[in-house]
N, C-alpha and C positions, 0 to 999 in steps of 0.2 A: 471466376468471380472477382469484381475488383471491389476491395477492402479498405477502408482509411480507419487507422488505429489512432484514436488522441491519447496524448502520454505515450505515446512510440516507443520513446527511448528511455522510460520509466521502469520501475521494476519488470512487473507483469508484461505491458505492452511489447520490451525487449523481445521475452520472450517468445511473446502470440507472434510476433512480425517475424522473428527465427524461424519457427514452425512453421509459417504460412510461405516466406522464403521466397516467393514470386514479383516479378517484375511489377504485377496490379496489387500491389499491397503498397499502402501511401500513407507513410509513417508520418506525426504530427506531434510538435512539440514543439516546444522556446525553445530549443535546440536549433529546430530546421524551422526557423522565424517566423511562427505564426504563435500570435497568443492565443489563449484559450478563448475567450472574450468577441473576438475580433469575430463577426463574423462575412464581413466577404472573404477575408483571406480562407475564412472553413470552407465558404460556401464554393469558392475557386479548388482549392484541393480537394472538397469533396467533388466535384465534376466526376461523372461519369462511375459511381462508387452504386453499389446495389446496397452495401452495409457499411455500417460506423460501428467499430467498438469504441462505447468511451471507456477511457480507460483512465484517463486524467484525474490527478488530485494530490492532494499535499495532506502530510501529517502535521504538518506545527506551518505556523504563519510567521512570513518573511517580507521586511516592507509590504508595498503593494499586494505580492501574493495573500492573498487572505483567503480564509475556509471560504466567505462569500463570494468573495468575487473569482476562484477556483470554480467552488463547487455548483453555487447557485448561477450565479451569470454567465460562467463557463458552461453550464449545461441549457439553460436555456437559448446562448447562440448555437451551442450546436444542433441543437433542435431546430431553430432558423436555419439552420444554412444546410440542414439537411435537406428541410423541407423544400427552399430553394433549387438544390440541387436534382430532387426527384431523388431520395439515396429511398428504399421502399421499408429496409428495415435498423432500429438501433438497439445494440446490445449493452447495457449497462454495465457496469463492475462497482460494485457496492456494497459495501461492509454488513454485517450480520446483525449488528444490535446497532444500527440505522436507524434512529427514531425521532419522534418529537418532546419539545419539554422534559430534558433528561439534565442540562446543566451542560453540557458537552456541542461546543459550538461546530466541534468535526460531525459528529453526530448528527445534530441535527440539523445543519448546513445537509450533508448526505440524504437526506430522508427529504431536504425539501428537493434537490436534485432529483431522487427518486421520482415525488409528486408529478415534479414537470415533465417528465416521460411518461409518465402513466397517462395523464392529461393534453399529452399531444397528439395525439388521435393515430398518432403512427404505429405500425406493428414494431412490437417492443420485448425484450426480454431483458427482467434483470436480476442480476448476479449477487445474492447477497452473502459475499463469499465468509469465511473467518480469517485464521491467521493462515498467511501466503510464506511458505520458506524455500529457498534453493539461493543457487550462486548469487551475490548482487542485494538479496533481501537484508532487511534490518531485525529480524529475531534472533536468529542462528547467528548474523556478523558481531549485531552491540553484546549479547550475552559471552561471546565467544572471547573479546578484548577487550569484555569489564571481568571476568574472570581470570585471567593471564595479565590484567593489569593491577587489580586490588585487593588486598587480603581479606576482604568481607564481601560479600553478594547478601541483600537485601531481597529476601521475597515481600508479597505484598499482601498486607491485613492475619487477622489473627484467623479466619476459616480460608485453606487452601482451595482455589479458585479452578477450575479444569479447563482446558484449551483440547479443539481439534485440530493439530496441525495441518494444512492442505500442502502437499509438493507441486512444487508451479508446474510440473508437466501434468499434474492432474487438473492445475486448474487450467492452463491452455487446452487441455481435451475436452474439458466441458464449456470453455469460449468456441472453437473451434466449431463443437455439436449445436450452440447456438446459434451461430454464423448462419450454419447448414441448413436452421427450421427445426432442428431436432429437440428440442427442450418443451413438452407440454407447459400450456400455463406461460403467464407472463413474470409472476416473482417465483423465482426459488431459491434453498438454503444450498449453500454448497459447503460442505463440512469433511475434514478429514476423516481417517477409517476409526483412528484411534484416539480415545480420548486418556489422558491422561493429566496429573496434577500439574499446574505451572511451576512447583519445585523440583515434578521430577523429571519433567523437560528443561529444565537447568543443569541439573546433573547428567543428563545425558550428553547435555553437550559440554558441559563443563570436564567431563571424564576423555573425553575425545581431543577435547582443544589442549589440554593438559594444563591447567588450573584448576588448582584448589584450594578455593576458598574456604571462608567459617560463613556459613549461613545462618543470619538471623531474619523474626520475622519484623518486620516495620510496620506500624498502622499506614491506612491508606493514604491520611493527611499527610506522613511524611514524606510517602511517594510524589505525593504532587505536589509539598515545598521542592522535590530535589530534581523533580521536573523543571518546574520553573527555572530553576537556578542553572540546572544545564541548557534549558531554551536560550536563556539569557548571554552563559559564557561559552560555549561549544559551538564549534561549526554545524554538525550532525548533531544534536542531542544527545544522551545516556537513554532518558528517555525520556518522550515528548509528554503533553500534558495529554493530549489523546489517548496517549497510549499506557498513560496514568489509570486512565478512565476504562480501556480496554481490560487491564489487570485485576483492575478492581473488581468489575464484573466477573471476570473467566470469558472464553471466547467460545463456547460447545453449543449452545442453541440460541436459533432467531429470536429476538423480540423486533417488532413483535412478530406473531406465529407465520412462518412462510412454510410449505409443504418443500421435504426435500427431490433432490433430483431422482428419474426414474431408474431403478436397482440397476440397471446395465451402464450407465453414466456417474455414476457415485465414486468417489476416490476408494481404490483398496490396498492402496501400499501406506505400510506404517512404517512410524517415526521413528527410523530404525537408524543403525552405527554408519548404514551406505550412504543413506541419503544425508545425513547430517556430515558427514564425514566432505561429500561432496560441496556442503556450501559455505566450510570453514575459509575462513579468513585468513589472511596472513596478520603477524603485528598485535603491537596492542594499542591502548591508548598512548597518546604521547604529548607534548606540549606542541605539537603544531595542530590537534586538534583544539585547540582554544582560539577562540575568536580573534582576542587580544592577537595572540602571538603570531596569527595567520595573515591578520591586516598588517602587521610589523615587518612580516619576512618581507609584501607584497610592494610595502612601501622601499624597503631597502632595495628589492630586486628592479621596482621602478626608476631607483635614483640614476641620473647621466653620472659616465665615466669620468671619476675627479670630483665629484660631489660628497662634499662632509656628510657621512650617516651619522 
């Protein structure tokens, strides 16, 4: 079966395209020069494709990159250029509290992406996964080297909020089951086995990565000043406003109500010392993760030989 994965080379995508591993698997990204948007260049690499996962999207907005023109107009060319292509079915990947009129431009950029695959009359399944961790991921990496970088960790709001972790080989098993035709239903929840408080998935990793901090708790409003202000000076964020938004909530059930996967397809491995152990980091924060500092090296390492820095 031949496969085109958008966001290929992305978190998640990496991985489904590892697993899938075959010569008919046609990786897609601003990497290997196709934008999201664009759709003959989709509709060219999707040739001869039976499936699309999309897989493509952004947590925080970068120039041009925007939550709309990523999630909204990126989904709807690929919808074009599948349709184009004759691809028969598309597999979504889409976040859990996906919604409308929520305040949250990831959000609800996401849910209209959702919309437009529900509404393209194509056979569809989509993924409204939670939070995704293993090698590569940003849970397990930014917690991992703001712990081992700063003597405080801020959790978030005064009632502790719960998260299902998923392990990205759980969630490529249930892409993968999708691909297949195996997933009843067109929306479902994909939730880790275990749920647990967002402090005490901190300390789990925090006890593994070897920091420790003093934990206090922060109202929600200051998470999302300190968001901002890492969107602003950080290469990667601390943490993004999305994901401001994600904490505040917790991440354990759909809104709105999606039925979850069938009991044989369901993640059963917990958020345990192997698998976190697995997706640690090297390093911490440092000053080349600052904006500033990164445009500065790139200008010094641009200068001709003999040129005053």
């Amino acid at each position: 079966m031949r496969v085109a994965i958008t966001g290929g080379t992305g978190f998640v995508g990496r991985h489904l395209a590892e697993r899938l591993g075959n010569p008919d698997t046609v990786v897609i990204s601003r990497r290997t020069g196709v934008e999201i948007d664009d759709v003959n260049a989709l509709a060219a690499a999707f040739d001869g494709c039976e499936v699309v996962v999309h897989c493509a999207g952004i947590n925080r907005e970068i120039g041009k990159q925007t939550f709309n023109r990523v999630h909204v107009d990126g989904t709807r060319a690929v919808i074009e250029a599948a349709q184009r292509a004759g691809v028969q079915r598309i597999v979504m990947l889409s976040f859990l509290r996906a919604r409308p009129d929520c305040g949250s431009p990831y959000h609800e950029t996401k849910w209209a992406a959702e919309e437009l695959v529900r509404q393209s009359g194509m056979e569809h399944t989509i993924l409204k996964a939670g939070m995704i961790y293993g090698p590569g991921d940003h849970m397990v990496d930014h917690v991992t080297r703001a712990v081992r970088t700063f003597p405080i960790f801020a959790t978030v709001g005064c009632r502790e909020r719960t998260v299902r972790p998923v392990p990205v080989e759980e969630a490529v098993n249930v892409l993968v089951a999708a691909i297949e035709g195996r997933i009843p239903g067109s929306t479902v929840a994909v939730l880790g086995a275990e749920e647990l408080e967002l402090g005490a998935a901190v300390r789990r990793i925090a006890r593994l990565a070897g920091g420790n901090p003093v934990y206090f708790r922060a109202p929600v409003w200051a998470i999302r000043v300190l968001a901002q202000l890492t969107e602003w000076i950080m290469v990667v964020p601390l943490v993004a406003k999305a994901q401001a938004q994600m904490l505040a909530e917790g991440v354990s059930e759909p809104v709105p109500y999606a039925p979850g996967l069938p009991e044989e397809l369901r993640p059963v491995l917990p958020f345990d010392d192997h698998r976190i152990r697995a997706a640690l980091p090297e390093g911490r924060f440092g000053l080349n993760d600052l904006r500033l500092v990164r445009w500065w090296s790139g200008r010094r390492r641009g200068a001709k030989p003999g040129q005053a820095h």
